[in-house]
mmCIF file of the C-alpha atoms, coordinates in Angstrom:
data_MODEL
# 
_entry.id   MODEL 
# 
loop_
_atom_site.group_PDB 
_atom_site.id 
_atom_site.type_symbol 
_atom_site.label_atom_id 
_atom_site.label_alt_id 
_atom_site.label_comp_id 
_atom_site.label_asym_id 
_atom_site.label_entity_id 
_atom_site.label_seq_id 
_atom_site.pdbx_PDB_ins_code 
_atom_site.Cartn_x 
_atom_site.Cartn_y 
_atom_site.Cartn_z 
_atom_site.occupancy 
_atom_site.B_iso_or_equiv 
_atom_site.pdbx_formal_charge 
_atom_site.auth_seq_id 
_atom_site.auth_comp_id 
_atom_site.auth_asym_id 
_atom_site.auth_atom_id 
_atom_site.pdbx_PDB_model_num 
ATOM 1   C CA . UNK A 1 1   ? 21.352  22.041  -22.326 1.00 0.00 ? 1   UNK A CA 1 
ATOM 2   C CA . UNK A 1 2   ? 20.800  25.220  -20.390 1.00 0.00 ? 2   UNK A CA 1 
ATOM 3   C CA . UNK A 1 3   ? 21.682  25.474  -17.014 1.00 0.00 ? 3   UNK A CA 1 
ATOM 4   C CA . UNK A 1 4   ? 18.100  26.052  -15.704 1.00 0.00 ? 4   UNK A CA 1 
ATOM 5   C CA . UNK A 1 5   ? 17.263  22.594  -17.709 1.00 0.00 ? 5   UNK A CA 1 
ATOM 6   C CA . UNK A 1 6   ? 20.432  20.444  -15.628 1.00 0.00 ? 6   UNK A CA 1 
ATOM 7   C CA . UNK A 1 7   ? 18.883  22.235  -12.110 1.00 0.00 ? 7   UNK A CA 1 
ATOM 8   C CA . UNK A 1 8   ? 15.739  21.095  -13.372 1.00 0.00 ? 8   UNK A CA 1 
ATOM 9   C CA . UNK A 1 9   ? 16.841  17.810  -14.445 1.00 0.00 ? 9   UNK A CA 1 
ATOM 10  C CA . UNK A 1 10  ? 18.881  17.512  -11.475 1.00 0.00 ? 10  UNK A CA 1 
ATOM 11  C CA . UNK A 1 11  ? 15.992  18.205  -9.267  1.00 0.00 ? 11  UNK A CA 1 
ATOM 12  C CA . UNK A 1 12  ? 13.975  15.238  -10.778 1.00 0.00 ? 12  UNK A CA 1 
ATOM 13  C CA . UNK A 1 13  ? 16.436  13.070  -10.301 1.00 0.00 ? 13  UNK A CA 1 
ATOM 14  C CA . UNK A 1 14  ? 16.833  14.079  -6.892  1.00 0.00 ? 14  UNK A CA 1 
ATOM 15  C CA . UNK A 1 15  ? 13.050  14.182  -6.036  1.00 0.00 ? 15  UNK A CA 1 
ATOM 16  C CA . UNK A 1 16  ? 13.087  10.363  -7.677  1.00 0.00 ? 16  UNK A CA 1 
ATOM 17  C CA . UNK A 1 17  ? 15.717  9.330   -5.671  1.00 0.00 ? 17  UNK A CA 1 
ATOM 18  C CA . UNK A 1 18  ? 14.490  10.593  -2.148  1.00 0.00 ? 18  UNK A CA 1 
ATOM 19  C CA . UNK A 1 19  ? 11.328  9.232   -2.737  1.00 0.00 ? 19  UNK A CA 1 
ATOM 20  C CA . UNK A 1 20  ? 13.111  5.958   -3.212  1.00 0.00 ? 20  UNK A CA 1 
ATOM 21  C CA . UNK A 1 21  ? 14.913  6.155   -0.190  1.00 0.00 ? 21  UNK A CA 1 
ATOM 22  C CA . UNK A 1 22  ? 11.439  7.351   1.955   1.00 0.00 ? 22  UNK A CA 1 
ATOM 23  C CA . UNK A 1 23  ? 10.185  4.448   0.637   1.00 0.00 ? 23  UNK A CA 1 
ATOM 24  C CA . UNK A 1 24  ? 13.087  1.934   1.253   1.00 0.00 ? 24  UNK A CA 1 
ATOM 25  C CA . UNK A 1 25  ? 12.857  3.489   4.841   1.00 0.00 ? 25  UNK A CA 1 
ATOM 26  C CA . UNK A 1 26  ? 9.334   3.292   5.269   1.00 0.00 ? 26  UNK A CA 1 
ATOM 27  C CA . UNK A 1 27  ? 9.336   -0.858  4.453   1.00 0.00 ? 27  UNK A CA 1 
ATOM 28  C CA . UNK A 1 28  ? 11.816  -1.201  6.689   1.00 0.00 ? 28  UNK A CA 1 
ATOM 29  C CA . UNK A 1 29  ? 10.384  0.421   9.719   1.00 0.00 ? 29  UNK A CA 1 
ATOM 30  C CA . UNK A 1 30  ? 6.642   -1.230  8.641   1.00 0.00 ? 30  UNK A CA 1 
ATOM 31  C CA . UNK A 1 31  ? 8.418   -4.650  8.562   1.00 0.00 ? 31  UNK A CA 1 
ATOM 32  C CA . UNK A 1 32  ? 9.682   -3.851  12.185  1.00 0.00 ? 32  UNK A CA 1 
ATOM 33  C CA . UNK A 1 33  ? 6.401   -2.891  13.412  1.00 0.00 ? 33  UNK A CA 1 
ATOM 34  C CA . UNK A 1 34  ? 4.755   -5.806  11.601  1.00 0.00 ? 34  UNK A CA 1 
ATOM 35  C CA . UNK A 1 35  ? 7.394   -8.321  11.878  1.00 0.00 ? 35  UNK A CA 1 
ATOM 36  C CA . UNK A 1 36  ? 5.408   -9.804  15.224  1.00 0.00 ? 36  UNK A CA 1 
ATOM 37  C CA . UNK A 1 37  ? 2.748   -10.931 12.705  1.00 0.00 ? 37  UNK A CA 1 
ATOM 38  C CA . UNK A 1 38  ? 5.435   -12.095 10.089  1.00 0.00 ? 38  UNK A CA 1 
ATOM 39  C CA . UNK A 1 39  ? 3.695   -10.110 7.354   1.00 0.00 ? 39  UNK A CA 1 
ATOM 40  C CA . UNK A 1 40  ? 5.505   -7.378  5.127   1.00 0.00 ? 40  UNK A CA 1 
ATOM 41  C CA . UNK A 1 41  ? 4.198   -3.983  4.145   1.00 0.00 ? 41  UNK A CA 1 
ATOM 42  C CA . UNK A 1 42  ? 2.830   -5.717  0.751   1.00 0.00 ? 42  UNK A CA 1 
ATOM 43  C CA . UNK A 1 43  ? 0.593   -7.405  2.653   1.00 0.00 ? 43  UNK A CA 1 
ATOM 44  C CA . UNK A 1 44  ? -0.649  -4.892  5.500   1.00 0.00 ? 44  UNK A CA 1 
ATOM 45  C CA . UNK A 1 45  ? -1.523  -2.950  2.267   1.00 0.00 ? 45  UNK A CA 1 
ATOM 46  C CA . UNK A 1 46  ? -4.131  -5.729  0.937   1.00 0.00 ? 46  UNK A CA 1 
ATOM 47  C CA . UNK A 1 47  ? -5.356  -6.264  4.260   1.00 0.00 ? 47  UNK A CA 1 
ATOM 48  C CA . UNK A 1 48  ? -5.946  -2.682  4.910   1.00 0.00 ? 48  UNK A CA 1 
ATOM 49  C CA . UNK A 1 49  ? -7.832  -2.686  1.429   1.00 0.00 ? 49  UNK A CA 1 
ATOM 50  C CA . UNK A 1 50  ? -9.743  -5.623  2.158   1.00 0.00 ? 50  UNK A CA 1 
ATOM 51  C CA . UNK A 1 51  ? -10.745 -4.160  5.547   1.00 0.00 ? 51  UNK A CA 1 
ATOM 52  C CA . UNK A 1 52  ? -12.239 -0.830  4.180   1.00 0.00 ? 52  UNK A CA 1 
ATOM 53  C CA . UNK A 1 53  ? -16.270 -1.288  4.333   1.00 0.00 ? 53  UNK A CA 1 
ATOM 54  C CA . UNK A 1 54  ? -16.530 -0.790  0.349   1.00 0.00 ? 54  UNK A CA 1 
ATOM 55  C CA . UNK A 1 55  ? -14.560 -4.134  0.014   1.00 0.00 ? 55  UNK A CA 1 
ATOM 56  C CA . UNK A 1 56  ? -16.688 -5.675  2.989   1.00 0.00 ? 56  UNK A CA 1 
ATOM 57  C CA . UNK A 1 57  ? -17.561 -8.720  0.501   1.00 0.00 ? 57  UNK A CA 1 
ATOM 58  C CA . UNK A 1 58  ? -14.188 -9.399  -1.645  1.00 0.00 ? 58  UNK A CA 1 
ATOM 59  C CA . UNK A 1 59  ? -12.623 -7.494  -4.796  1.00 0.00 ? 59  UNK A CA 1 
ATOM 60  C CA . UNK A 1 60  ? -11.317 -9.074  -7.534  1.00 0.00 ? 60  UNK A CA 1 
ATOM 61  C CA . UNK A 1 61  ? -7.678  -9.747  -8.313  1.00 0.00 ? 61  UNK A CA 1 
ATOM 62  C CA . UNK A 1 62  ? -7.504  -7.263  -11.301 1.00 0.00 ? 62  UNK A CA 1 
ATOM 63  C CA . UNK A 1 63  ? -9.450  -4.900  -9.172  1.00 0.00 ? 63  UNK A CA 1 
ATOM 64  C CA . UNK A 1 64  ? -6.883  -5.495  -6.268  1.00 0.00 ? 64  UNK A CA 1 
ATOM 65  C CA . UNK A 1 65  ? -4.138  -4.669  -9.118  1.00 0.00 ? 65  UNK A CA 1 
ATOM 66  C CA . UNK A 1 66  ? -5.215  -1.422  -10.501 1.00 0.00 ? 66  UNK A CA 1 
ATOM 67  C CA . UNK A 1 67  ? -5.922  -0.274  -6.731  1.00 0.00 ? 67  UNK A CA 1 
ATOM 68  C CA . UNK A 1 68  ? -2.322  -1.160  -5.736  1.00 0.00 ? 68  UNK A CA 1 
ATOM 69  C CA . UNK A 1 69  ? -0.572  -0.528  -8.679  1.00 0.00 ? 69  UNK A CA 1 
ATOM 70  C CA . UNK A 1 70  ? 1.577   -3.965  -8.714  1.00 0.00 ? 70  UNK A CA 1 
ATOM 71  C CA . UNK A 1 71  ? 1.939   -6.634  -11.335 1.00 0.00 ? 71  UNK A CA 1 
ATOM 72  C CA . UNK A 1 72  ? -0.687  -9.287  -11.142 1.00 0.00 ? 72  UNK A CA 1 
ATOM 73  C CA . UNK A 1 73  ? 2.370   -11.983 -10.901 1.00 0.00 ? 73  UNK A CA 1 
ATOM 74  C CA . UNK A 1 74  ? 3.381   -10.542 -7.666  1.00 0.00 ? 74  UNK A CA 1 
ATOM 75  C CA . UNK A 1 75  ? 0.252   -10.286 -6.184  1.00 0.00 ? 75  UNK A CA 1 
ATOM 76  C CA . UNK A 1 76  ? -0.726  -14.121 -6.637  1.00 0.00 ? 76  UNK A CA 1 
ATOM 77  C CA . UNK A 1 77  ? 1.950   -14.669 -4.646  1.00 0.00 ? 77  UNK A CA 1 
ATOM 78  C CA . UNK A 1 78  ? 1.441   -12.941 -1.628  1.00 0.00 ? 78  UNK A CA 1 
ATOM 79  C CA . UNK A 1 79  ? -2.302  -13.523 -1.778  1.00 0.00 ? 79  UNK A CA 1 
ATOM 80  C CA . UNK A 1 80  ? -1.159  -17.352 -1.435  1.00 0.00 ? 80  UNK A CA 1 
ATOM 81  C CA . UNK A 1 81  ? 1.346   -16.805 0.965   1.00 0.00 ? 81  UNK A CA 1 
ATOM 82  C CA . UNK A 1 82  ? -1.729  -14.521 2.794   1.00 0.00 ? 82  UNK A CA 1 
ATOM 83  C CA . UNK A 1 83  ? -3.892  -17.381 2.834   1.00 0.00 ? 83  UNK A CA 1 
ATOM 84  C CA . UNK A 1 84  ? -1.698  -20.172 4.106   1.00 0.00 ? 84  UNK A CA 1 
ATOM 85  C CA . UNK A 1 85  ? -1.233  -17.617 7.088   1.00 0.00 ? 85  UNK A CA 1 
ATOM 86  C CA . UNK A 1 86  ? -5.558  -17.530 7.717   1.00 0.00 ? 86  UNK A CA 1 
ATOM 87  C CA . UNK A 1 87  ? -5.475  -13.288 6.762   1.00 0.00 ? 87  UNK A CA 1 
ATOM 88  C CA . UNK A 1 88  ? -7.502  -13.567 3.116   1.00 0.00 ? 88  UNK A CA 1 
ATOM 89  C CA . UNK A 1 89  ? -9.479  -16.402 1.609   1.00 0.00 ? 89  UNK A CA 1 
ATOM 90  C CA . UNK A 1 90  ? -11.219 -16.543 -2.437  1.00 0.00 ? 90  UNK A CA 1 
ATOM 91  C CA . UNK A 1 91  ? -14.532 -16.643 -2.533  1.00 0.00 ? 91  UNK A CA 1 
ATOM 92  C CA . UNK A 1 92  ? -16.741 -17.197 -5.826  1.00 0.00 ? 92  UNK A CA 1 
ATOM 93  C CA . UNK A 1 93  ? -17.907 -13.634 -7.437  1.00 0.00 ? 93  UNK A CA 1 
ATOM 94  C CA . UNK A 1 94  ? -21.329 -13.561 -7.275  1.00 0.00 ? 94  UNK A CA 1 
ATOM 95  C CA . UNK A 1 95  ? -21.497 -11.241 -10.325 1.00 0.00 ? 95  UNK A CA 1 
ATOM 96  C CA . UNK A 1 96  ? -19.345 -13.656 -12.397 1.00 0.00 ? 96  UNK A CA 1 
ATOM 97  C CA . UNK A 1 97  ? -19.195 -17.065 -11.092 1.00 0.00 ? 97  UNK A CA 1 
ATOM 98  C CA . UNK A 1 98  ? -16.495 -18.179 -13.596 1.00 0.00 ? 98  UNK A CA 1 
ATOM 99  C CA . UNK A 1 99  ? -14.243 -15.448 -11.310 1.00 0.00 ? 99  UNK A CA 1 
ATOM 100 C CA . UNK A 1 100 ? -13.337 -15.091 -7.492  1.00 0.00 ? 100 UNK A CA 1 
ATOM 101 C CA . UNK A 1 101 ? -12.914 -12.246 -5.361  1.00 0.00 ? 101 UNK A CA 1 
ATOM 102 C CA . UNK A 1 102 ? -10.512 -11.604 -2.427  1.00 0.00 ? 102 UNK A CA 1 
ATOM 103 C CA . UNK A 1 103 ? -12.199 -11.474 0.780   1.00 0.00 ? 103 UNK A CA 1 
ATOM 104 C CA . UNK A 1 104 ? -10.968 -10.805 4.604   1.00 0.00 ? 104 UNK A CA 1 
ATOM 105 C CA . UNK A 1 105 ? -11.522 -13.439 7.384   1.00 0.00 ? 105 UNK A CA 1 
ATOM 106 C CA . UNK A 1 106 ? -12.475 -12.952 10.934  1.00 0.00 ? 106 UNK A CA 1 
ATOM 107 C CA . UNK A 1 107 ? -8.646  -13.556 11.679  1.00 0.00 ? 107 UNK A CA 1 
ATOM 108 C CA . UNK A 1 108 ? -7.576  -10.964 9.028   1.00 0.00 ? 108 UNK A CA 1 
ATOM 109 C CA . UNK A 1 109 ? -10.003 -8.706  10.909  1.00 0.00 ? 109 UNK A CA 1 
ATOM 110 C CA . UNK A 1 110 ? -8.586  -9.388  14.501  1.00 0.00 ? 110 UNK A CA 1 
ATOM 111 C CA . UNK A 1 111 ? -5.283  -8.822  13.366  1.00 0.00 ? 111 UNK A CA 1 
ATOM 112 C CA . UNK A 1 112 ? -5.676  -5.340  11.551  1.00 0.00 ? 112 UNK A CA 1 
ATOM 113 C CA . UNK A 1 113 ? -7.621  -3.830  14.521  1.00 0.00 ? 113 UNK A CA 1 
ATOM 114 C CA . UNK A 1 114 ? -4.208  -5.090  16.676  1.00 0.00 ? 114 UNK A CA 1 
ATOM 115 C CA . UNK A 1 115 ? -1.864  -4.045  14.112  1.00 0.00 ? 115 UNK A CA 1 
ATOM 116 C CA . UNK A 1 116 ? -3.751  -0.690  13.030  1.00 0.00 ? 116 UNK A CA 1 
ATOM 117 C CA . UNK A 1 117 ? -2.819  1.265   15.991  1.00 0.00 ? 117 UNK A CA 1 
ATOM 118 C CA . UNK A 1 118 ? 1.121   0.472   16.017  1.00 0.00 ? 118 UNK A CA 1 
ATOM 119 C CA . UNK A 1 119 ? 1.290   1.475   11.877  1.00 0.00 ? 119 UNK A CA 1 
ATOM 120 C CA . UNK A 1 120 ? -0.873  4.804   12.933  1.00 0.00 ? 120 UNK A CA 1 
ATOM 121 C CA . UNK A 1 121 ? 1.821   5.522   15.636  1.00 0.00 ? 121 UNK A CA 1 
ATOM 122 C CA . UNK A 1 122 ? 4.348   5.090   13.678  1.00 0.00 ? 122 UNK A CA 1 
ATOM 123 C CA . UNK A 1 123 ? 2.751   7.428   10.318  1.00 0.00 ? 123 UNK A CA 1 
ATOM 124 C CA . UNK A 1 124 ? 2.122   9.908   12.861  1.00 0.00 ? 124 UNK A CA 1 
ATOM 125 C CA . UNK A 1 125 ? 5.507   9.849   13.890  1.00 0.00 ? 125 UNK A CA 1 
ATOM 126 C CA . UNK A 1 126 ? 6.985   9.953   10.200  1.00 0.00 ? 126 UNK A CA 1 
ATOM 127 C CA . UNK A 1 127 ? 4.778   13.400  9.804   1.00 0.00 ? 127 UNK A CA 1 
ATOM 128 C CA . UNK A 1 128 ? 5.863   14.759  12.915  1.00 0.00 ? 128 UNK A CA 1 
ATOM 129 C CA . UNK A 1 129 ? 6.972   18.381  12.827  1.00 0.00 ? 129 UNK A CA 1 
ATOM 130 C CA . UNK A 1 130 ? 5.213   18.822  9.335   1.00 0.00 ? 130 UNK A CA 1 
ATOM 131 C CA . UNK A 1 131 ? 2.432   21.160  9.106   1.00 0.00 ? 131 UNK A CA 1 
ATOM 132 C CA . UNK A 1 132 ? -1.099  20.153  7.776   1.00 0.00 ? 132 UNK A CA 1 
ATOM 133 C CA . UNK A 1 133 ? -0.853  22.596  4.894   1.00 0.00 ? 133 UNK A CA 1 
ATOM 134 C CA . UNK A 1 134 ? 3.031   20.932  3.957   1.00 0.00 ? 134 UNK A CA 1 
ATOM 135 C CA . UNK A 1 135 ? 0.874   17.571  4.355   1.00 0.00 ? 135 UNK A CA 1 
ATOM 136 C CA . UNK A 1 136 ? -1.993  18.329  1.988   1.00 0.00 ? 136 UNK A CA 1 
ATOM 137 C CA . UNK A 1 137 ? 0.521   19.940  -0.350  1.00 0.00 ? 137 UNK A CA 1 
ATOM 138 C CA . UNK A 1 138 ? 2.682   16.913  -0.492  1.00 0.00 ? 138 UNK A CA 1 
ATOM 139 C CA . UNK A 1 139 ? -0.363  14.915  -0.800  1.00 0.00 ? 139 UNK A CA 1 
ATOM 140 C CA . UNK A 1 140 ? -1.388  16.825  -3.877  1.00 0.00 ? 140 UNK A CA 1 
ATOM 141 C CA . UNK A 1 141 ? 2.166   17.005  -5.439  1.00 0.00 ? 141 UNK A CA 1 
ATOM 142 C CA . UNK A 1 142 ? 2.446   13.014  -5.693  1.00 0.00 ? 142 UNK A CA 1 
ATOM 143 C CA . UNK A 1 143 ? -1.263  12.617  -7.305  1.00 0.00 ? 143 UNK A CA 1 
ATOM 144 C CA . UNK A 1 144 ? -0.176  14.707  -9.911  1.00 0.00 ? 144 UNK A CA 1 
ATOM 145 C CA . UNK A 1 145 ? 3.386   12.898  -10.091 1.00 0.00 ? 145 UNK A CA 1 
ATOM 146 C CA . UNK A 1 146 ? 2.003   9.794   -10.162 1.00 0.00 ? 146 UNK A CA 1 
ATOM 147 C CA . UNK A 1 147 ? -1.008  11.107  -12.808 1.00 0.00 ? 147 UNK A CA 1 
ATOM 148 C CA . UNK A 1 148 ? 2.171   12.558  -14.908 1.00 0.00 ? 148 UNK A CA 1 
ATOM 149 C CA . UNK A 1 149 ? 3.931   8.729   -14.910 1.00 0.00 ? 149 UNK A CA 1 
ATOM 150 C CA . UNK A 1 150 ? 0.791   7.167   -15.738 1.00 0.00 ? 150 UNK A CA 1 
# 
């Protein structure tokens, strides 16, 4: 192998690895600001979804799995465990009754607009010091990563 190939292979492993360890960090420090509300990241990230005005009336499970790019077998699990706590509830699909969609109560509502402002704080605080342009670059970088793995 050439030694421009092992710095280039050395990068990618490096690049994999920090992004591993953002994201180890990142869970940790959600689960802190969540922890009040005794729901992990996983689940602020379907609530969020839910919340968005597009998904107003429910989405599907397999829609809810493509979106969020996690296995279907760990998702039924923390959709149950989501609505023993009161935060989701399945309703029937009214395009396909044999089906049901996820859909947001009034107390998964409540709690995002209390919860929202304390995860915002604490994004804005992860970016801090980073321009807009370093930002937007990054932002394009890990579509195409994540484009490239798919």
């Amino acid at each position: 192998m050439l030694a421009t190939e092992m710095r280039g292979a050395e990068i990618h492993t490096k690049l994999f690895f920090r992004l591993y360890q953002t994201m180890n960090l990142s869970l940790r420090r959600t689960a802190e600001v969540l922890g009040e509300y005794e729901m992990s990241a996983q689940q602020w990230s379907i609530l969020t979804t839910l919340n968005k005005p597009r998904h107003q009336k429910g989405i599907t499970v397999n829609a809810l799995v493509d979106y969020l790019l996690v296995s279907r077998q760990s998702l039924n699990g923390v959709l149950k465990r989501m609505e023993e706590s009161g935060y989701t509830e399945r309703m029937v699909n009214p395009d396909d009754l044999r089906s049901r969609q996820i859909c947001i109560t009034a107390y998964g509502r409540k709690v995002c607009k209390e919860v929202e402002p304390q995860v915002r704080k604490f994004h804005c605080a992860s970016f801090q010091h980073i321009s807009e342009e370093d930002k937007i670059n990054s932002l394009q970088l890990l579509t195409k990563v994540m484009g490239n793995i798919r």
